[in-house]
N, C-alpha and C positions, 0 to 999 in steps of 0.2 A: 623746258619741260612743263611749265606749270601751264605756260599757252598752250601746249598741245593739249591739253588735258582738259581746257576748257569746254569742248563741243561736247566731251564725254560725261561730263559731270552735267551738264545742261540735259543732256538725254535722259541720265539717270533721275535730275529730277520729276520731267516730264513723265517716266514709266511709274514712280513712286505716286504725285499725284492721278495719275489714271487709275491706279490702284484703288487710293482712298475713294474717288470718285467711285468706282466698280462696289466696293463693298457697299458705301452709301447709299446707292441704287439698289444694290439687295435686301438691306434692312428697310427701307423705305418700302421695296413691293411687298415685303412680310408683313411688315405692320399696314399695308391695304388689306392686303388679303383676310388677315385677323379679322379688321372690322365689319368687312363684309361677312362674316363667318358667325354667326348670332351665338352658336355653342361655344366659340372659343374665350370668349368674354364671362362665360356664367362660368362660376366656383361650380367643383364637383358639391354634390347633393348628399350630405350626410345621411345615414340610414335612419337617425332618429328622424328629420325633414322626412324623407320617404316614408315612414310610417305612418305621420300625419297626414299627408296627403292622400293616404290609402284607409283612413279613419275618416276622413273628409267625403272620400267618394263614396267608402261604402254609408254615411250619415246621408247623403243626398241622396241615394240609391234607397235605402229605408223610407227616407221622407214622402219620393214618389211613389213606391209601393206601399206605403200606409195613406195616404190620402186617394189611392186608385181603389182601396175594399171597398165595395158598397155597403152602407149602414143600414144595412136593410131591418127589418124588425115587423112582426106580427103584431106589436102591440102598441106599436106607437111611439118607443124607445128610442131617443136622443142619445148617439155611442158618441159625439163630436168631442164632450170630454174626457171621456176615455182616450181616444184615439190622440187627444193635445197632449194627455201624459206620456200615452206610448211614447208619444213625439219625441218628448223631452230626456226619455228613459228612467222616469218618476214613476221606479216599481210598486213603492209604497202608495203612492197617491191610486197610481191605475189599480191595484188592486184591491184598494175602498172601495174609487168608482166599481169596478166590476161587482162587486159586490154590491151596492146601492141599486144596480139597473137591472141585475138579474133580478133581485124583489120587487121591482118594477113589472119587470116584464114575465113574472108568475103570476099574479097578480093580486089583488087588494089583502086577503088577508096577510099573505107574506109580507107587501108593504107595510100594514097596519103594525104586527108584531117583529118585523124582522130577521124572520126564518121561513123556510119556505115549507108549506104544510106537505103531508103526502098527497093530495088531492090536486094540489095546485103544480106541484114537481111531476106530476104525471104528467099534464097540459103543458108545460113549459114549452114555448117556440123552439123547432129544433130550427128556426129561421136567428134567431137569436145566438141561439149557442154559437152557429157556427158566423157569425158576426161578431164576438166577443173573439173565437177562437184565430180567425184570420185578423185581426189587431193585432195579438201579442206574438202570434207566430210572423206578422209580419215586420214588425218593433223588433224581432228578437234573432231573426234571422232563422227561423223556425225550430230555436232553442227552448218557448213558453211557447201554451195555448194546451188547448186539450187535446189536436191530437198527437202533440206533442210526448205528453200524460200515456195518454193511451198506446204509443208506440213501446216506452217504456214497460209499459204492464204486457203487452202481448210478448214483448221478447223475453219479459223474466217468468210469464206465466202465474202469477202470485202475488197478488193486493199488497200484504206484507211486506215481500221483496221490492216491490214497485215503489212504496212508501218508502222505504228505506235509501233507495236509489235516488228519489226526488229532492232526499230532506225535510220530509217530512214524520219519518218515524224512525226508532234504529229496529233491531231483527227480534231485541229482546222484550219488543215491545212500548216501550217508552215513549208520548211523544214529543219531538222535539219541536213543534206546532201545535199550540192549544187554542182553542175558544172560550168567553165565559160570556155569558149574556148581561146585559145592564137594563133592569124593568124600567129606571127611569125612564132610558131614553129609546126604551124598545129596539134595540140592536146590536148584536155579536161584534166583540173585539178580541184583540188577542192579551190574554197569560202575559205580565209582567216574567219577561226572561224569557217565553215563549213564542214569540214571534217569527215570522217568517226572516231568510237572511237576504237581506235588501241590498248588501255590497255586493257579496260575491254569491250567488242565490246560482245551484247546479240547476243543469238540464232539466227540465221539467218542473222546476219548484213554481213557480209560476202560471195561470193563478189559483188558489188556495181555496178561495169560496165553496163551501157547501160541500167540504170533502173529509170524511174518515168517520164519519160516525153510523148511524143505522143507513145497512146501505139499499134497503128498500125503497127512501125516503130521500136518501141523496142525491147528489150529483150524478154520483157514479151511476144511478137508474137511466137520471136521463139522459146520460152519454150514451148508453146500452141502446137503450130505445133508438137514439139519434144515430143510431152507426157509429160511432166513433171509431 
C-alpha cells in the first residue's frame, strides 16, 4: 500500500509547491507595482500638513502680488520699506512706516512737525494714497488699506458706525485708538493702553494714520477728494 501511494504523495507535493510558487509570484508583482506607484508610498497627508501648505501658497501668492504694486509716488517717496513689512506681516512696523511716508509725501511742514497741516492734506498725492493702499490691501488679502476702510463706511453709511466696526471707536463714543503728540521728537504715537490691535486687528483696522479727529483736515478729506 505504502508503494502504491508513492506516485501520489510525489504529486501532492509537486501541486503544494507550485502553490507557494503562484502566491510568491503574486506578492512579488504587488510589491513591483507599489513601487512603481509614487502615491502608494507617501503616508496620507494630515489636515494640520494641508493647512500648511495652503498657508505657504497663499504667503507666496501675497509675496508676488506685493512686489508686482508699483511704488509709484508724486513726490519722490521710497514705499520699499513699507512693502518689506507688509512682507513680513509686521503690522505694527508698517503702520509707523505708513505713517512716517505720508508726512513725507505731504510735504515739509508735516515732515517738519509731524502732523499733516490743512494746506498740505489738501495737496496730498492721491498717486500716493493709492500706493500705500494697494500694499496693505495687497499684504492683507484686501482685509487693510483704505479702500478697504471706505467699503466699510459706504455699507454702514456712518463714520461712527464704521469706527466701531474697524476698532477703532465703540458706538458710545470712546476711543479704543488714541494719539498724543511728543514736542520732543515732533511726532504722534499711540495712548499707553490705546493702541491699535496688532495680533488679531478686524477688517479694516488697518492703517490708522491721520484718522478720527477734525475731519476737514484728515485723512478722511483726502480719501473724499481721491475717490475712495
Amino acid at each position: 500500500m505504502a508503494k502504491n501511494n508513492r506516485p501520489a504523495l510525489i504529486l501532492t507535493l509537486f501541486v503544494v509547491l507550485g502553490l507557494f510558487s503562484l502566491a510568491g509570484a503574486v506578492v512579488w508583482l504587488g510589491l513591483r507595482m507599489q513601487s512603481n506607484n509614487p502615491t502608494a508610498s507617501v503616508a496620507p497627508v494630515s489636515s494640520a500638513s494641508g493647512g500648511s501648505a495652503e498657508i505657504l501658497q497663499q504667503s507666496g501668492e501675497t509675496a508676488q502680488e506685493l512686489n508686482q504694486v508699483p511704488l509709484e509716488s508724486d513726490r519722490g517717496v521710497d514705499y520699499r520699506k513699507l512693502r518689506d513689512n507688509l512682507l513680513q506681516k509686521n503690522w505694527r512696523a508698517a503702520d509707523r512706516e505708513t505713517y512716517e511716508r505720508l508726512l513725507e509725501a505731504a510735504g515739509p511742514k508735516a515732515r517738519s512737525v509731524g502732523m499733516i497741516p490743512k494746506e498740505e492734506m489738501e495737496l496730498l498725492p492721491c498717486k500716493d494714497l493709492q500706493t500705500v493702499d494697494r500694499l496693505w490691501s495687497s499684504a492683507s488679502n484686501g482685509l487693510f488699506g483704505f479702500t478697504a476702510q471706505q467699503g466699510v463706511l459706504r455699507a454702514l453709511g456712518d463714520y461712527r458706525k464704521m469706527y466701531d466696526e474697524v476698532g477703532w471707536q465703540n458706538r458710545s463714543g470712546e476711543w479704543a485708538i488714541e494719539w498724543t503728540y511728543n514736542p520732543q521728537i515732533k511726532r504722534m504715537d499711540y495712548k499707553p493702553g490705546k493702541e491699535p490691535n496688532f495680533t488679531k486687528p478686524p477688517a479694516g483696522h488697518f492703517p490708522t494714520v491721520e484718522r478720527g479727529y477734525n475731519f476737514d483736515a484728515s485723512l478722511d478729506a483726502a480719501l473724499k477728494r481721491c475717490k475712495f
